[in-house]
C-alpha positions in Angstrom: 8.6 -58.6 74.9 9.3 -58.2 71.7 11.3 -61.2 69.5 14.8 -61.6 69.3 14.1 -61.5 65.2 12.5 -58.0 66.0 15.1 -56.7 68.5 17.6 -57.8 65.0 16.2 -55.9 63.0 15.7 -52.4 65.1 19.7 -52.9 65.5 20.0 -53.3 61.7 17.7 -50.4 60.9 19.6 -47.7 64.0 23.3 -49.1 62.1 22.1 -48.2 58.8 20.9 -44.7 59.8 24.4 -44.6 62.0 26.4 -44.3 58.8 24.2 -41.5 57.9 25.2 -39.2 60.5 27.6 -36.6 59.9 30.4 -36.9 62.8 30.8 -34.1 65.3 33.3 -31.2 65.1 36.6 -32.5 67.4 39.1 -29.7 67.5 41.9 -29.6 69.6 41.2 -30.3 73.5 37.5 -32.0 73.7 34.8 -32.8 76.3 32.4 -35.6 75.9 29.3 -35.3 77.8 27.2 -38.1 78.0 23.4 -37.8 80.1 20.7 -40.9 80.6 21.0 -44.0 78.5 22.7 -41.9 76.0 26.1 -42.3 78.3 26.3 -45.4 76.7 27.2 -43.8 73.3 29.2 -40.8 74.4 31.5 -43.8 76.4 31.9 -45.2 73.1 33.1 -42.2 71.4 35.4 -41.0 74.3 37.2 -44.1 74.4 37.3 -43.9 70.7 38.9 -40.3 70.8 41.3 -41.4 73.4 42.7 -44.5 70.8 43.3 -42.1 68.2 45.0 -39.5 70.8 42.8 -37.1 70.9 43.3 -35.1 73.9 39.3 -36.1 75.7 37.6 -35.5 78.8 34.7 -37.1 79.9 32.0 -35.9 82.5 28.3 -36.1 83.4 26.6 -33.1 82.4 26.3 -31.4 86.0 30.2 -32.1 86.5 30.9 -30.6 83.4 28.8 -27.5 84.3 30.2 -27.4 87.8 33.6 -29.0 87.6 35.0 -28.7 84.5 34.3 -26.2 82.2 34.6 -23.4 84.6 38.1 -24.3 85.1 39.3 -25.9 82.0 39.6 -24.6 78.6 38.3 -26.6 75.6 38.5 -26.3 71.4 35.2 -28.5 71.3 32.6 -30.2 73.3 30.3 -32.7 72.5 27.1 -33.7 74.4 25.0 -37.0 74.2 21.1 -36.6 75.5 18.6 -39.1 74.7 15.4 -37.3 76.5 15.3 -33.3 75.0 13.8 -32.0 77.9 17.0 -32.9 80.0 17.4 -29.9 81.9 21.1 -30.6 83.0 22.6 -31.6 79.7 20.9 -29.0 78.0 22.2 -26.7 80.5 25.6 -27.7 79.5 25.1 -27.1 75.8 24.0 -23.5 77.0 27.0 -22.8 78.8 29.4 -24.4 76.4 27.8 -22.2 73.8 28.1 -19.0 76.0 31.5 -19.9 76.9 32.1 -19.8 73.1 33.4 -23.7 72.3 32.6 -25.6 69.3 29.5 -27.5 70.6 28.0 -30.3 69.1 24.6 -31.7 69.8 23.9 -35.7 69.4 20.0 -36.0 70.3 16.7 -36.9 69.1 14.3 -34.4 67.5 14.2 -30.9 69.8 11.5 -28.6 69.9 11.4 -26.3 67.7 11.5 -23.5 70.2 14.7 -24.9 71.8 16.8 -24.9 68.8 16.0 -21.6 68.1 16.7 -20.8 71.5 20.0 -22.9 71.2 21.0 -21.5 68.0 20.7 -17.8 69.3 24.6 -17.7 70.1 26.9 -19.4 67.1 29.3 -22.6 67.4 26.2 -25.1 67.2 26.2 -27.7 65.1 23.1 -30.2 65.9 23.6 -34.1 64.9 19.7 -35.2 64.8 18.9 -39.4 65.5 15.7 -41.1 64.5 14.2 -44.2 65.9 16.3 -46.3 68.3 18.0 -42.9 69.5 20.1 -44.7 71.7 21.6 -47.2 69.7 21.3 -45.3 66.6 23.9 -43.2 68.8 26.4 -45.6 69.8 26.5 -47.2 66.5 27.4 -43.8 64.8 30.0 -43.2 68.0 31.9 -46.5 66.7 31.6 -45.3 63.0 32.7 -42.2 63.8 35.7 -43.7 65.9 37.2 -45.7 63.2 36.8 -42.5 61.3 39.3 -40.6 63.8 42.0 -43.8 63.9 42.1 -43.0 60.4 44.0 -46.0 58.1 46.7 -46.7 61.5 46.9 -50.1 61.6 44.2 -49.8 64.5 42.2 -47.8 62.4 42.3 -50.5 59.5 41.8 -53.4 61.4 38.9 -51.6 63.5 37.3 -50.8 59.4 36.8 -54.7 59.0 34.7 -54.6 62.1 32.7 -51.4 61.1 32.2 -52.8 57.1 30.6 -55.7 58.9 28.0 -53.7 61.7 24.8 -54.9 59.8 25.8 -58.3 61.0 26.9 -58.0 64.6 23.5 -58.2 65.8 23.2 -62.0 64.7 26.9 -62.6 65.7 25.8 -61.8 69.1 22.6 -63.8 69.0 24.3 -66.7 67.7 27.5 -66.5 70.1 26.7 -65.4 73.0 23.2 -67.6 72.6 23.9 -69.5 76.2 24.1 -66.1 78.4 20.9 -64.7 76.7 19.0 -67.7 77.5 20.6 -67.8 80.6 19.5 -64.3 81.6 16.0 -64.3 80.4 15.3 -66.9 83.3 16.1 -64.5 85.8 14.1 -62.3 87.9 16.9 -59.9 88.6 20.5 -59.4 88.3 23.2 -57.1 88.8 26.0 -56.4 86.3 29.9 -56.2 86.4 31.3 -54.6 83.9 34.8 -53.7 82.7 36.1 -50.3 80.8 35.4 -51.2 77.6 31.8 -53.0 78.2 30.5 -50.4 80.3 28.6 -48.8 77.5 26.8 -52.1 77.7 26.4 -51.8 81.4 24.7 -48.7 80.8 22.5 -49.7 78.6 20.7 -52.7 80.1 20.4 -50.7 83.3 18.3 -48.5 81.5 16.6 -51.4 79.3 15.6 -54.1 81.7 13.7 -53.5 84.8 15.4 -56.7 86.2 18.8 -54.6 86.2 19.4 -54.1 89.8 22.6 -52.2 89.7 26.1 -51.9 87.4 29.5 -51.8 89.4 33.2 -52.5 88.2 34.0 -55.5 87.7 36.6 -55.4 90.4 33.8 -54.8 93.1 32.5 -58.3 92.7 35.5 -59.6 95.2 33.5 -57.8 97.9 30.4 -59.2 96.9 27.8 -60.6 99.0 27.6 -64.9 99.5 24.3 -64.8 98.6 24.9 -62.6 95.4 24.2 -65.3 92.7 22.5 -63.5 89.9 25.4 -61.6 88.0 26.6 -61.2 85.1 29.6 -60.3 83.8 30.2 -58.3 81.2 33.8 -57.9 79.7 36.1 -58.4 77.3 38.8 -61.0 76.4 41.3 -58.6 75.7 40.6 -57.3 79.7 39.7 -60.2 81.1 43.1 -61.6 82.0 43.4 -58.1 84.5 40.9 -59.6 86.9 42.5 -63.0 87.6 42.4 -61.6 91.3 38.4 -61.3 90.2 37.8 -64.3 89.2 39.7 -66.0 91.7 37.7 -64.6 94.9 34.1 -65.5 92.7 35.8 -68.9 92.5 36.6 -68.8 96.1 33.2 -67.9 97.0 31.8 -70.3 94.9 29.8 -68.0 92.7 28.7 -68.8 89.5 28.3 -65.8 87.3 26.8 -65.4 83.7 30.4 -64.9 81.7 30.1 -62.7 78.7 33.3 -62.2 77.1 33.4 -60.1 73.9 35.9 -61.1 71.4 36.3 -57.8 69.5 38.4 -55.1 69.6 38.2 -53.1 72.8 36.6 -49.7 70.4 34.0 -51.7 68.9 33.4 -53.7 72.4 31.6 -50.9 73.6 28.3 -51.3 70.8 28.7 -54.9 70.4 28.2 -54.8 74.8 25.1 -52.7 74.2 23.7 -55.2 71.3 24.2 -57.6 74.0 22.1 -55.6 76.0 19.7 -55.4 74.2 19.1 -58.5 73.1 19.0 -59.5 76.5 16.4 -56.8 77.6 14.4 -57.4 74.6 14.5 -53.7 74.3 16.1 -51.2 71.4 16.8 -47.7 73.2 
C-alpha cells in the first residue's frame, strides 16, 4: 500500500490539473450522469449546481437512458465515466447527442475511434482527465461549483476553501489522523454516509476491498447487534439531523468510527473522498 506521503501527493498533483479543466456547458435545465467510481464526482457537481439554483437532475446512466431522457426535456447534460469502454454511460452520451442536447463528456483518454464516432453528430464538447481520473474529477467538480455560486456570499465563502485545495489533503491527514488509524486495523467495514459525504461513500467502495457496503446513514438504526465495524461518514453541518441515529447506535451500544467533516456541505463532497482515499491508500 502505498504511503500516506504518496497518497498526498497524487491528491496534490489530480487538484492542480483540476484547475486546468475547462468547466462543462450548463444551459438551462441539466442532467448529471454519473457511472462507476466516477459517481463520486458527478454527486459533487450536482449538488454544486443545485446550491447555485440550477435547475439539475441526477441519474445513473441506464435511468437516464430509460427513465429520463425519453420523457423529459433538457438544455444540457453532463456525463461522468471513469472506465471508456462503459457501455451504458457511453450509451447515454449517444443518445443525448441524437436527441440533440448540449452534451458534455468528463472522462479519461477515449479511443480514438470512439470520439470520432462520438463526434459524428454536433453538441459534444469532451472535458479530457489525466492520472488520478477520479479524483482529478471531483476536484474539478468542486472548482467548477464555486465557479457557478459565482461571488454570493456562498460562492465567496466557498472560494477560501477552493484557494486552499492543495492543502486539504494534509488537513485531512492531520485531523481526522484518529479515524485513519482507526480504520486501517480493520479487516472490513461498512460505511454510513450522509448527502453531502456520499461522494466519499462512493469512493472507498470502489477503493478498498475491505468496503463491504455504503447505506444512508439513517439505515444504521436497523443495523445488526453484531455490526461493529462502521464508519460513519458525515458532516457537522448534517449531523445534528440524525440525533434519532445516533441515539439507537448508542442504544445498541455500537461504537462507530465518527468522521465528521467540518467544511462547507459543497466542498464536503471531495474533502469525504480525500478521506477516502487516504484511508484506502488508493488515488482513483
Amino acid at each position: 500500500m502505498p504511503s500516506s506521503d504518496d497518497v498526498r501527493a497524487k491528491i496534490r498533483e489530480a487538484v492542480e490539473a483540476a484547475r486546468g479543466l475547462q468547466p462543462p456547458a450548463v444551459e438551462g435545465d441539466v442532467l448529471i450522469v454519473g457511472s462507476g467510481p466516477a459517481a463520486a464526482a458527478a454527486k459533487i457537481f450536482h449538488v454544486a449546481a443545485l446550491a447555485a439554483g440550477i435547475k439539475a437532475a441526477y441519474a445513473t446512466p441506464v435511468e437516464a437512458s430509460v427513465l429520463v431522457m425519453p420523457y423529459r426535456d433538457f438544455d444540457s447534460v453532463v456525463v461522468y465515466l471513469s472506465d471508456p469502454k462503459d457501455p451504458r454511460a457511453l450509451r447515454t452520451v449517444e443518445e443525448s447527442l441524437l436527441l440533440g442536447y448540449r452534451t458534455s463528456l468528463v472522462a479519461p483518454e477515449l479511443p480514438g475511434d470512439l470520439v470520432a464516432r462520438l463526434s459524428q453528430r454536433p453538441g459534444l464538447t469532451i472535458i479530457t482527465v489525466g492520472k488520478a481520473p477520479v479524483t482529478t474529477m471531483a476536484a474539478a467538480a468542486t472548482v467548477w461549483g464555486q465557479r457557478l455560486l459565482g461571488s454570493s456570499p456562498r460562492g465567496s465563502r466557498l472560494r477560501t476553501e477552493v484557494d486552499d485545495l492543495l492543502g486539504a489533503a494534509d488537513w485531512v491527514s492531520q485531523t481526522y489522523a484518529a479515524a485513519l488509524a482507526e480504520m486501517s486495523s480493520r479487516r472490513s467495514f461498512s460505511i454510513y454516509f450522509t448527502p453531502a459525504t456520499e461522494p466519499g461513500a462512493i469512493y472507498l467502495c470502489h477503493a478498498d476491498s475491505r468496503c463491504s457496503g455504503m447505506r444512508p446513514l439513517e439505515d444504521l438504526r436497523k443495523g445488526s447487534a453484531a455490526e461493529t465495524d462502521v464508519v460513519e461518514l458525515a458532516t457537522t453541518s448534517e449531523i445534528h439531523d440524525y440525533k434519532d441515529v445516533e441515539l439507537a447506535v448508542s442504544m445498541r451500544g455500537l461504537k462507530p468510527i465518527r468522521v465528521l467533516l467540518n467544511t462547507d456541505p459543497v466542498s464536503a463532497g471531495l474533502y469525504s473522498v480525500m478521506f477516502s482515499a487516504l484511508a484506502a491508500g488508493v488515488v482513483l
